[in-house]
N, C-alpha and C positions, 0 to 999 in steps of 0.2 A: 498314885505315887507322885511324887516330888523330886526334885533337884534345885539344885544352887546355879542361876547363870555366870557367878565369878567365874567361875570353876571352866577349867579345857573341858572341848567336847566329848572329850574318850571317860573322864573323871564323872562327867555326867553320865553319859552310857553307862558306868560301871557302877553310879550309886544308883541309879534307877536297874538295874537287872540284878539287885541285891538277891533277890530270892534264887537267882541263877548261879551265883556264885560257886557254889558246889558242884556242878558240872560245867563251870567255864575254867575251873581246877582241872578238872577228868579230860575235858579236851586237849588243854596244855600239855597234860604228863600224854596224852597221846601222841601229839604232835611233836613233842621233843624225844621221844623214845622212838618213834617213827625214824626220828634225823639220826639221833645218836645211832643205831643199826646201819642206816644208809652210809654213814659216813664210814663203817665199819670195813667192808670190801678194800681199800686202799690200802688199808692196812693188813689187811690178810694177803694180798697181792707180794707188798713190799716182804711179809714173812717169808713167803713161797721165794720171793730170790736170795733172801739172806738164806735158807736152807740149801738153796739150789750150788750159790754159790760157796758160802759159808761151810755148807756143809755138818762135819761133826765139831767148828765150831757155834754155831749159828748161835741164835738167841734161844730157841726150843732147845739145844740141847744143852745148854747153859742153864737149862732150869728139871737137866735129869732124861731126856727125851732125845737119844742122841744116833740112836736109830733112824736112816731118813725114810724108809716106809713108816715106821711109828710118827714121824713130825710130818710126813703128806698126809696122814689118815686123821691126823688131829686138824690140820688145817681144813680137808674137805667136811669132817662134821664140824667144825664153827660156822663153815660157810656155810653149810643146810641150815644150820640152827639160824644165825645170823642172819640169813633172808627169808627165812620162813616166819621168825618174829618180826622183820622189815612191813612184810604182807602183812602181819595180822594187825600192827598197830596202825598200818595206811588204814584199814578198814575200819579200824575203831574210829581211827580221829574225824574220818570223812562221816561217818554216821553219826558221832558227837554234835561236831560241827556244823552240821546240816537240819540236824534233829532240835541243835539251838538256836540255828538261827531261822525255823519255822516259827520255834513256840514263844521266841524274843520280838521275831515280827506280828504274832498273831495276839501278844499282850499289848505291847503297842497301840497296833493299827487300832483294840477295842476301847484301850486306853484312853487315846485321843479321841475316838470317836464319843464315847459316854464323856468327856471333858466335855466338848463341841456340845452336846445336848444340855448342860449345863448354864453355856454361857447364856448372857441375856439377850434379846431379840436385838437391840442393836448393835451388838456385836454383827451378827449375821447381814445386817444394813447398811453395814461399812464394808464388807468384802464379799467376793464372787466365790460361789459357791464352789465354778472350777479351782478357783485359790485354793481355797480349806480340799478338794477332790487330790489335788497335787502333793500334797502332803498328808493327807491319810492314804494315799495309792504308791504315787511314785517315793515320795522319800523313806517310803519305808520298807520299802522293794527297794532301794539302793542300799541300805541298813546291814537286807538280805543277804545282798550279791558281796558284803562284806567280810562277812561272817563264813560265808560259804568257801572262800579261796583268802582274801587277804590275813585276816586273823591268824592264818596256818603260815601262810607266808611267813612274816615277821617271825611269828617264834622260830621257825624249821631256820632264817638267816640268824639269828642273834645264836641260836645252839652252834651253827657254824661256826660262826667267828667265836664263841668260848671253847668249843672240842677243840679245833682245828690249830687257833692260837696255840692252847695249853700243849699240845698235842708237839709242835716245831720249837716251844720254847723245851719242850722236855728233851726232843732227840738233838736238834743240833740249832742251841740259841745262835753260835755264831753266824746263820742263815736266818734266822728265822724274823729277826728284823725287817730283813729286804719283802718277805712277804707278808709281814704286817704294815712294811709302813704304807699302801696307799689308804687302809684303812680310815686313818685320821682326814684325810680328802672324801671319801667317798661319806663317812658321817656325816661332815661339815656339807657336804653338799645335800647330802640328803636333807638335813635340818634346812636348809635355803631354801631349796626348791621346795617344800613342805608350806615354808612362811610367806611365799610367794602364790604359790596355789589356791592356800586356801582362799582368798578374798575370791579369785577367780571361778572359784566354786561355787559358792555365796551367789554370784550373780548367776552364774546358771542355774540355782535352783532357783531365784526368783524368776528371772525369765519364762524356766518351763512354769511356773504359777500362773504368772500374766498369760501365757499363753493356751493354758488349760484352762484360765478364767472365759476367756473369751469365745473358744471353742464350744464350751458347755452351755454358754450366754446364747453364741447362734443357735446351736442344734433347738434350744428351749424355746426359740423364736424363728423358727425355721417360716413357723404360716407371714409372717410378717415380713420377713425377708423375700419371700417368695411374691405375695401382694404388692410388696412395694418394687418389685423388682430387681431387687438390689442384689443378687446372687455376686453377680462382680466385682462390687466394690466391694463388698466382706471378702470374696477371695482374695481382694487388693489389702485388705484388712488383716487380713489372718496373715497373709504374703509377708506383710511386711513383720507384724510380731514374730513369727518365725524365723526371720532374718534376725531378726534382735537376739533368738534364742542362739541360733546358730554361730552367729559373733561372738556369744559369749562363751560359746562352747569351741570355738575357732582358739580363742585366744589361751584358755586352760590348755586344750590341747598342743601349740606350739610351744608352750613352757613345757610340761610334763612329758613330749616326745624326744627335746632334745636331752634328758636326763640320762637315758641307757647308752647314747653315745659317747659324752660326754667320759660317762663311771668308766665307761670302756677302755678308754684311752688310758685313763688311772690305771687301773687292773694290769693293763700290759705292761706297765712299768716295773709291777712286782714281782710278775708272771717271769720276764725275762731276765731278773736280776737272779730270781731264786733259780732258771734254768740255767745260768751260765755260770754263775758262783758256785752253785751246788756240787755242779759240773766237774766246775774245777777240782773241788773239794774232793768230789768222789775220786776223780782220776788220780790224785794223788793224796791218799789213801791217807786222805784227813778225815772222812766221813764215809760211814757205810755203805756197799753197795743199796742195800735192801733199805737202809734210813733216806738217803738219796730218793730210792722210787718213790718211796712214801708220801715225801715229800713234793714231789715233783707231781704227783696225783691231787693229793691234800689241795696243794697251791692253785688247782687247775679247781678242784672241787670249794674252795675259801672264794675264789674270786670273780668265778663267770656267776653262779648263781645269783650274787650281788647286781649284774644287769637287769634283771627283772625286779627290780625295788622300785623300778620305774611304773611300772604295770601296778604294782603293791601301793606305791604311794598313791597311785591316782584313784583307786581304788577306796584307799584310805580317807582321802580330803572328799573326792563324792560324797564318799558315807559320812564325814563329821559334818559335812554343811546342811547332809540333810539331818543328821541326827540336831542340829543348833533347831534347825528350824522345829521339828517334833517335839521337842522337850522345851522348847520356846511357849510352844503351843500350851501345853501339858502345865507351863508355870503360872500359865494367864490363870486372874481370878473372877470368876463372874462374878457383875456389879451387884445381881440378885444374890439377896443369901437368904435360904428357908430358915423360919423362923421353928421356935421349937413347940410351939402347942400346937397338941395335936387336934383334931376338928372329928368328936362324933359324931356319924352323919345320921343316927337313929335321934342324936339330939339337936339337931339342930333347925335353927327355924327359917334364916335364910333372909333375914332384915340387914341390908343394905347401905349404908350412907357416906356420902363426900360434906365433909365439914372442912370448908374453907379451903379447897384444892387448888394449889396449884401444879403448872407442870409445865414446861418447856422442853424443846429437843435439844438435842445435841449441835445443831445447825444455825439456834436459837430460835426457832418459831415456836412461837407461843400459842403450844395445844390449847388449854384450859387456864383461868384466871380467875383465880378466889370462889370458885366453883362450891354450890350448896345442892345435896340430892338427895332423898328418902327412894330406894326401892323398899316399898312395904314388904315385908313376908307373905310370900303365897297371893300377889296378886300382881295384875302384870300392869309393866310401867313403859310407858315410849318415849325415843327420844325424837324426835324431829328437826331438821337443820339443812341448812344448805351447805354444800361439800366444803368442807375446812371449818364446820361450824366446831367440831370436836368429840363428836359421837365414836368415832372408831380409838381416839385417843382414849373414852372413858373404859371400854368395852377391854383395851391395853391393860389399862389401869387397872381392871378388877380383877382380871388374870395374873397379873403382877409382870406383865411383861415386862413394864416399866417401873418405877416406884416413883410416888410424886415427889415433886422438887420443895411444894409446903402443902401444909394441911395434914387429915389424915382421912383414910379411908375404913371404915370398920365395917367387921360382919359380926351380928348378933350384940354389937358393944365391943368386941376385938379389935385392934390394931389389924389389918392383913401381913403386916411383916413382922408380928408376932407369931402367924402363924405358919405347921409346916405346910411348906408349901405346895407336896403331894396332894396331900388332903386336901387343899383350898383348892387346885385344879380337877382334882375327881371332884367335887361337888359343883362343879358349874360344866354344863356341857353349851358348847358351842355349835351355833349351824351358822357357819359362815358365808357372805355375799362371793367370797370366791373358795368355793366347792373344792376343794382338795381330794378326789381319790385313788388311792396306791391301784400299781398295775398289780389286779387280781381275782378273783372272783366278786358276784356282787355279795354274797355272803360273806366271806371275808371281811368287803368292804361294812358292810352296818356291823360287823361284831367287832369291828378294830376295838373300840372301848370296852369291850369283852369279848376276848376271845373265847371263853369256856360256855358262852349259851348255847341252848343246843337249837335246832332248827325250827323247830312251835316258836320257840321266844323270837327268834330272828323273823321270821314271817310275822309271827303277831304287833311286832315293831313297824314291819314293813306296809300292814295293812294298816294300822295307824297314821302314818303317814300317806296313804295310801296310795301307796309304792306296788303294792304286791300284785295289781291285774297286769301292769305294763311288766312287772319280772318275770309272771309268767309266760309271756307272748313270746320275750328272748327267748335264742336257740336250745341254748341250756339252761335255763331257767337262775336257780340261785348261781349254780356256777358256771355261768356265763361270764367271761373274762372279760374286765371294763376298758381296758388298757391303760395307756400311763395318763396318770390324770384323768380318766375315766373318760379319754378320747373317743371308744367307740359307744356313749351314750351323746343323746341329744337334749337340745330344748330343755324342758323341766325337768328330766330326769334326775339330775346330779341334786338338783337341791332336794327332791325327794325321796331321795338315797342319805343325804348328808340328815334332813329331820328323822328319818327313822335310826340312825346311827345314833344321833343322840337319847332317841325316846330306851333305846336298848340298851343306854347307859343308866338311865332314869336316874340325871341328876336333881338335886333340890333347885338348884338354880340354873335354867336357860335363858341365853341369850340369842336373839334371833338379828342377827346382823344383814340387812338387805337382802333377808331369804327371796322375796318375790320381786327384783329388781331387773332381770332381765326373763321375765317368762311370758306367757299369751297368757290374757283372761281365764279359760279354763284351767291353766296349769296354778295360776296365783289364787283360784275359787279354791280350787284343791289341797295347795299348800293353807290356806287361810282356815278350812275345816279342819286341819290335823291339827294345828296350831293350836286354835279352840280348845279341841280336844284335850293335849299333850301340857296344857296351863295349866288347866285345873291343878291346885294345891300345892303349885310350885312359884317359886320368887320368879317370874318371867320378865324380862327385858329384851325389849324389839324398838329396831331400829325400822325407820321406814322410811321412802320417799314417794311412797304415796300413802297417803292418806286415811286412803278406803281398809288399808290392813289395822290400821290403830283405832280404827272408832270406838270399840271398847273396852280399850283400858282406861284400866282406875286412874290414872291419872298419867298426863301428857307433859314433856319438858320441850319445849320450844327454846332450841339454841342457834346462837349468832354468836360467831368470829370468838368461840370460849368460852360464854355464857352463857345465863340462862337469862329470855328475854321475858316468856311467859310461862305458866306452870296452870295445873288445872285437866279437868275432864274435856270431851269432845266439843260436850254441847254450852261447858263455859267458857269454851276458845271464841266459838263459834260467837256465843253470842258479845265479848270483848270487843269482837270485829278488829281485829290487831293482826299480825301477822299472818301467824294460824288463820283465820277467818280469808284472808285472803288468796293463802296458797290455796286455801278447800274450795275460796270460787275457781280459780285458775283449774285445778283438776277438774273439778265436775264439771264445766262448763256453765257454772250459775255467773260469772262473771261479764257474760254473753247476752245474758238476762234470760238460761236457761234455770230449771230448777234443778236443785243437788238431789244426786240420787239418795235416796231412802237406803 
């Protein structure tokens, strides 16, 4: 869903919960049928003394009921009836209201979050994860607390002041002035302190942002904090962000508290004009006893409830500043947009190429420049470089994390952003230099790309990658739970877990981004067989920084600073004696005047 940012925050709210409309109707008529009942006892009070005193001429018997047991026995069943339907529409409106503002917050919160999965990877590059946690958590839990008591609020005050007005202009206008007029003050203020608020709102919720950013930053970085010793200056860190939120929420609160005393002051103006005029009135017998009472309740029931608009408002501007920022969120448009051909993957073959690529970041560093690449179909290609050479930019690019800035990229002859771009991500499986696994079990983990394989497939991935003697040795074997990030594995594990994840996707095209970059010999032998293996008959692309992993592929890309320097198989790098030939003596130690390993 969508919204207009011209538009007030409430006008947003309300075009975004369109499908809600019909039971944000039902809640209203509950909460105003709630008030109207409530407000109904004052008036049956003020009847009981007009009969009391009135007598056989009262207003009941002016209408045929002149009997005063017949007019007490009609008053006490109004009264049943009349707070018996009080009770039963509080219960509606409270379960209305409650029951909407769950399933408002639960569209929402999934809302933004499937937006958030949309947007492009440098969106996520430019902001803390706590930032985007602040506003898919808290602001939409202040939405909540909205919904749940303010919403009722406002309607249950605006039903007052139309019953209760119409109600003293009908019995005695010549009063009824005195207690409407602090009305036009208390509006006008309430409009102020509203226009005043909100900015001050506005920065408390960015505040708590900054400060969720930063919280979720340490906890992610906790071993590093700890290593570095720094536990105290991040408490001095966080100290002081806290402080920033705290001021900011210092400051809304010393406007928004001084609001109920303020009204207060008003209210008693009208309070005591309607008691002492009234007063007068009644004593000398310009105005009913029992109209009098009515009024003198009415006036007390019009005016104090009006001090809690304070509570209401503040409640109100929370919820609109976070509601700005959610539907802020909600209007962004990822820079990526999936393209509309679809990619069969029984048809497809999986031939790769950068014709004349460029690309640059957003910072302006210049990833790749006029960039030229063949990955053949079905046979595996390397890329080679030293860090910033451009290889994790390309590997970007083929994902569509990014879309280049010129050139084009094509698969099969395709444009990639003509195609959609579901499909173009199911057909490339990644095994990444930094291992990502969910807190869960290790089955879980390899079937993330599929959850529906059953447990043969999952094992026979695992022994592929040959994962599966070290799974068995775990306590619980498949569902042994890895933790977050798959903390309690070690050493090779994770990347051995991450190849068989992919091999259990069995995409056409892998890429192997510094699978053996931090592992012991035996664990990089091991990934280096599976690899072998898991190629065959697939478009393969590996990344490597050593050597010994690439020897043979069909063909090797040697890049520098965005280019490509040299192109070619192992043994015609080698024998160019160029670059390439040189890292291979550096690694092998033939540079020493040892021989390269075989």
């Amino acid at each position: 869903m969508s919204s207009t940012p011209e538009l007030s925050p409430l006008r947003r709210l309300l075009a975004y919960a369109t499908p809600h409309r019909g039971r944000i109707r039902k809640a209203s008529f509950y909460s105003v049928a709630n008030k109207v009942f409530d407000l109904a006892p004052p008036a049956l009070i003020g009847m009981a003394v007009d009969v009391v005193v009135e007598r056989e001429q009262s207003w009941l018997a002016r209408m045929g009921y002149e009997d005063i047991v017949t007019q007490l026995t009609i008053l006490s069943v109004l009264t049943f009836v009349i707070w018996a339907a009080e009770s039963a529409f509080e219960y509606m409106y409270k379960v209305a209201w409650r029951n909407l503002a769950q399933d408002l917050q639960h569209d929402l919160r999934l809302d933004a979050y499937g937006h958030v999965q949309k947007m492009e990877l440098a969106y996520f590059e430019d902001r803390s994860s706590g930032g985007l946690m602040s506003v898919l958590n808290d602001d939409v839990n202040q939405l909540e607390r909205f919904l749940d008591n303010g919403a009722n609020e406002l309607l249950q005050v605006t039903t007052t002041i139309l019953v209760i007005g119409g109600a003293f202009f009908w019995l005695a206008p010549e009063v009824a002035w005195m207690s409407v007029l602090p009305m036009p003050f208390i509006l006008w203020g309430s409009i102020l302190f509203q226009r005043r608020l909100a900015p001050r709102y506005a920065k408390v919720r960015e505040e708590v942002g900054q400060l969720n950013g930063d919280l979720a930053g340490n906890l992610g970085g906790i071993a590093t904090i700890k290593s570095f010793t720094a536990e105290a200056r991040e408490c001095q860190r966080i100290d002081e962000r806290s402080h920033d939120y705290r001021k900011a929420n210092a400051s809304a609160i010393a406007l928004s508290s001084a609001f109920s005393p303020l009204i207060r002051m008003v209210i008693l103006v009208g309070f005591t004009a309607t008691l002492a005029f009234g007063g007068y009135q009644a004593a000398t017998d310009q105005l009913a006893v029992g109209a009098y009472s009515v009024m003198v309740f009415f006036t007390q029931r019009l005016l104090w409830p009006l001090t809690s608009l304070g509570n209401t408002f503040d409640l109100y501007q929370r919820a609109m500043a976070s509601t700005t920022r959610i539907l802020d969120l909600l209007d962004m448009r990822p820079a990526i947009q999936s393209g509309t051909q679809p990619i069969a993957a029984d048809q497809l073959q999986g031939r790769l190429r950068f014709e004349d690529v460029d690309f640059h970041y957003s910072n302006g560093f210049h990833g790749i420049k006029s960039m030229d690449l063949d990955f053949a179909a079905g046979q595996t290609t390397a890329l080679v470089g030293s860090t910033g050479a451009g290889k994790s930019t390309i590997i970007k690019l083929l994902l569509r994390f990014y879309d280049p800035t010129g050139g084009v990229i094509t698969l099969d002859g395709k444009d990639l952003r003509r195609l959609n771009l579901q499909d173009l991500r199911k057909s490339i499986g990644l095994v990444s230099q930094e291992v990502f696994l969910f807190h869960g079990s290790v089955r879980e983990n390899i079937a993330y790309g599929r959850p529906d394989a059953t447990q043969e497939e999952v094992e026979a991935a695992a022994a592929a990658a040959e994962a599966d003697e070290f799974i068995q040795e775990l306590p619980q074997g498949y569902d042994t739970i890895v933790g977050e990030r798959g903390q309690k594995l070690w050493g090779g594990k994770r990347p051995r877990l991450s190849i068989a994840r992919a091999v259990l996707k069995d995409p056409p095209i892998l890429i192997l981004d510094e699978a053996t970059s931090a592992v012991d010999n035996e664990t990089e032998a091991a990934i280096q067989r599976s690899m072998q293996r898991i190629a065959v008959g697939r478009t393969t692309i590996v990344i490597a920084h050593r050597l010994s992993t690439i020897r043979n592929a069909q063909r090797i890309y040697v890049l520098e600073t965005g280019q490509v320097l040299e192109q070619g198989t192992h043994d015609e790098l080698i024998d160019k004696g160029d670059l390439y030939s040189a890292l291979w003596r550096v690694q092998t130690g033939s540079a020493l005047g040892q021989q390269p390993c075989s």
